[in-house]
C-alpha positions as CSV (number, residue, x, y, z in Angstrom):
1,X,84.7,114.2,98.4
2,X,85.4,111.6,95.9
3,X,87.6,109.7,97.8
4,X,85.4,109.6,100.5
5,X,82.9,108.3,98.1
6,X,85.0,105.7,96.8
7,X,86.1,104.3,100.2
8,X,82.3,104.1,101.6
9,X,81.9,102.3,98.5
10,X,79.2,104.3,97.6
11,X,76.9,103.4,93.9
12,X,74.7,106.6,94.3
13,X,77.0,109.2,93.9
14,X,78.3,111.0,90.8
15,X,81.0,113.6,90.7
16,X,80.8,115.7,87.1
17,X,83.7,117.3,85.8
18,X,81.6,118.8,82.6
19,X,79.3,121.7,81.5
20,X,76.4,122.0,83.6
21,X,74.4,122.7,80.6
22,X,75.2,119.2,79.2
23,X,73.7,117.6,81.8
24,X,70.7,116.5,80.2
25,X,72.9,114.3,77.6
26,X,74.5,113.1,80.8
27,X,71.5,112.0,82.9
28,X,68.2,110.6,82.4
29,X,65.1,113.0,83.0
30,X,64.0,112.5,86.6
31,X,67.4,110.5,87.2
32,X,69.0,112.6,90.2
33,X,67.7,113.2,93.7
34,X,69.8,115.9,94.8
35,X,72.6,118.7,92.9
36,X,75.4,120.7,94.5
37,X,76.5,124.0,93.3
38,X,79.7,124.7,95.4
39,X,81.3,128.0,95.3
40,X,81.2,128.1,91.6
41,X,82.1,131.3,89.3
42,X,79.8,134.4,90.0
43,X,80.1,136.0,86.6
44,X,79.6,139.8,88.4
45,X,79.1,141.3,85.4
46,X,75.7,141.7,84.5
47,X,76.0,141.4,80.9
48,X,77.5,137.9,81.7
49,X,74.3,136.7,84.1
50,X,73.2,134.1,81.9
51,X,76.5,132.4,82.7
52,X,75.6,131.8,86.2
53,X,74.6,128.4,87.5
54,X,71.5,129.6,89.1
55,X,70.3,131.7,85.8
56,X,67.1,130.4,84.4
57,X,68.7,128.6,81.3
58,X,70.5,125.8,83.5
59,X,67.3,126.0,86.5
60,X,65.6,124.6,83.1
61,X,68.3,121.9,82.8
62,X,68.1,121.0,86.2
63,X,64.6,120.3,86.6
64,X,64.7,118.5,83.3
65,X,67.6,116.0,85.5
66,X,66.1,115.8,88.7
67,X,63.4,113.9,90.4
68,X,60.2,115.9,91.5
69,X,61.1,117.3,94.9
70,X,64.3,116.8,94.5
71,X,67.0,119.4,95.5
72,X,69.9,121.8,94.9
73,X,72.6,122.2,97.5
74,X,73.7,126.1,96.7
75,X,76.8,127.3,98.3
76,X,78.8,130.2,98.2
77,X,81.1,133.1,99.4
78,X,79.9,135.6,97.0
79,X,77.0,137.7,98.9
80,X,76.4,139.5,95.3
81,X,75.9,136.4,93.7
82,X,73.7,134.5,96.6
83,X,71.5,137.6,97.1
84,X,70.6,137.5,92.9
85,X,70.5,133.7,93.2
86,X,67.7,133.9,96.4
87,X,65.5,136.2,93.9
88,X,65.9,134.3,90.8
89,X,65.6,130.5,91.8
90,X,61.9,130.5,93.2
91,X,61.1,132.0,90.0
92,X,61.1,129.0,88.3
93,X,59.6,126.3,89.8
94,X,61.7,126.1,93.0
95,X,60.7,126.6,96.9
96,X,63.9,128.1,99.2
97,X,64.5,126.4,102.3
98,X,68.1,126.7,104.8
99,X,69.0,129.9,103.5
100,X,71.2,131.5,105.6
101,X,73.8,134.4,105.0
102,X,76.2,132.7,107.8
103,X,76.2,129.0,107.7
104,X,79.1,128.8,109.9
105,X,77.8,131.5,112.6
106,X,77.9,129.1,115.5
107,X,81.4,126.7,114.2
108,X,81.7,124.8,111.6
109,X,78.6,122.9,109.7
110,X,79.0,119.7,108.3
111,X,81.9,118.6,105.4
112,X,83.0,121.6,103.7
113,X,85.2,121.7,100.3
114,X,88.5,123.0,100.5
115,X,87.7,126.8,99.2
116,X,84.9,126.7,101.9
117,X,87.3,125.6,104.7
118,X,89.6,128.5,103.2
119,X,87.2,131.0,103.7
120,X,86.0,129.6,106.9
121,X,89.2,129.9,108.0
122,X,89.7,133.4,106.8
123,X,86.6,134.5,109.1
124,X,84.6,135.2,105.8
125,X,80.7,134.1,105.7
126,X,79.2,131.1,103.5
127,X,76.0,131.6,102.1
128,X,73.7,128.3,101.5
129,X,70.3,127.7,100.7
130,X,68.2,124.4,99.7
131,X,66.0,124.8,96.6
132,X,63.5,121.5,96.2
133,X,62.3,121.5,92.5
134,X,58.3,121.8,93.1
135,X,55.5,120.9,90.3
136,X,55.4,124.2,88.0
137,X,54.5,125.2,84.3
138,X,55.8,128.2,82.9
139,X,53.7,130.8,82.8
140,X,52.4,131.8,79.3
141,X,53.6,135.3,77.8
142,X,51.2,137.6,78.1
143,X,50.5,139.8,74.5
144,X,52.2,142.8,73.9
145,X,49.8,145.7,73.3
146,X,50.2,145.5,69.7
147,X,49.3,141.5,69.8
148,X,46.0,142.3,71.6
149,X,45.1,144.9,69.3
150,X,45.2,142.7,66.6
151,X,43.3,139.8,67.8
152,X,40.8,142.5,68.6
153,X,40.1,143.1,65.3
């Protein structure tokens, strides 16, 4: 891909070789238009969740980055992964669009990165969707029953 880049002589694209949770020291807020997530690690263990790319902690760094309505590209071969990913993105300031469990159903969809044309290839599925960053405030904690009591009296 970054070859292909580079000999379109394309200005608006930037590949990242870094911690995703450094992206805010990389970019300006509202710089970027669009993010790709391809087929990165899917951390199955569930004491290791906050590690995943589509875990709250880096949706915060994303929308910090991106442009209002602007979008993650999300792919990967890990149904586990895609399925927690689906429930956990919209919950934080995201719609879901293109989400499909097949991408590939009907032959191959547009330029895929070498592990995707490896799976492809092996007859395995690609799961995608398209989350577009929306306008959103976190909602405010609500009191524990012990708070409430207190600002009761």
């Amino acid at each position: 891909a970054m070859e292909k880049a580079r000999d379109a002589a394309l200005r608006n694209v930037w590949f990242v070789d870094g911690d995703a949770a450094l992206l805010p020291d990389m970019f300006a807020d509202g710089e970027i238009d669009r993010l790709y997530i391809n087929f990165c690690d899917p951390w199955p263990r569930k004491k290791n969740a906050k590690r995943r790319l589509t875990y709250h902690t880096f949706l915060e760094k994303y929308k910090k980055v991106l442009k209002l309505g602007g979008q993650i590209h999300f792919k990967t071969d890990n149904d586990p992964l895609f399925l927690w990913s689906i429930e956990e993105i919209p919950q934080f300031g995201f719609t879901l669009s293109e989400v499909t469990d097949d991408l590939h159903a009907n032959g191959a969809v547009g330029v895929m990165t070498d592990y995707e044309a490896k799976f492809y290839a092996e007859g395995k599925n690609i799961n995608r969707c398209v989350a577009t960053m929306q306008p959103w405030e976190e909602p405010e904690e609500e009191d524990t029953p012990e708070e409430a009591d207190e600002t009761a009296e």
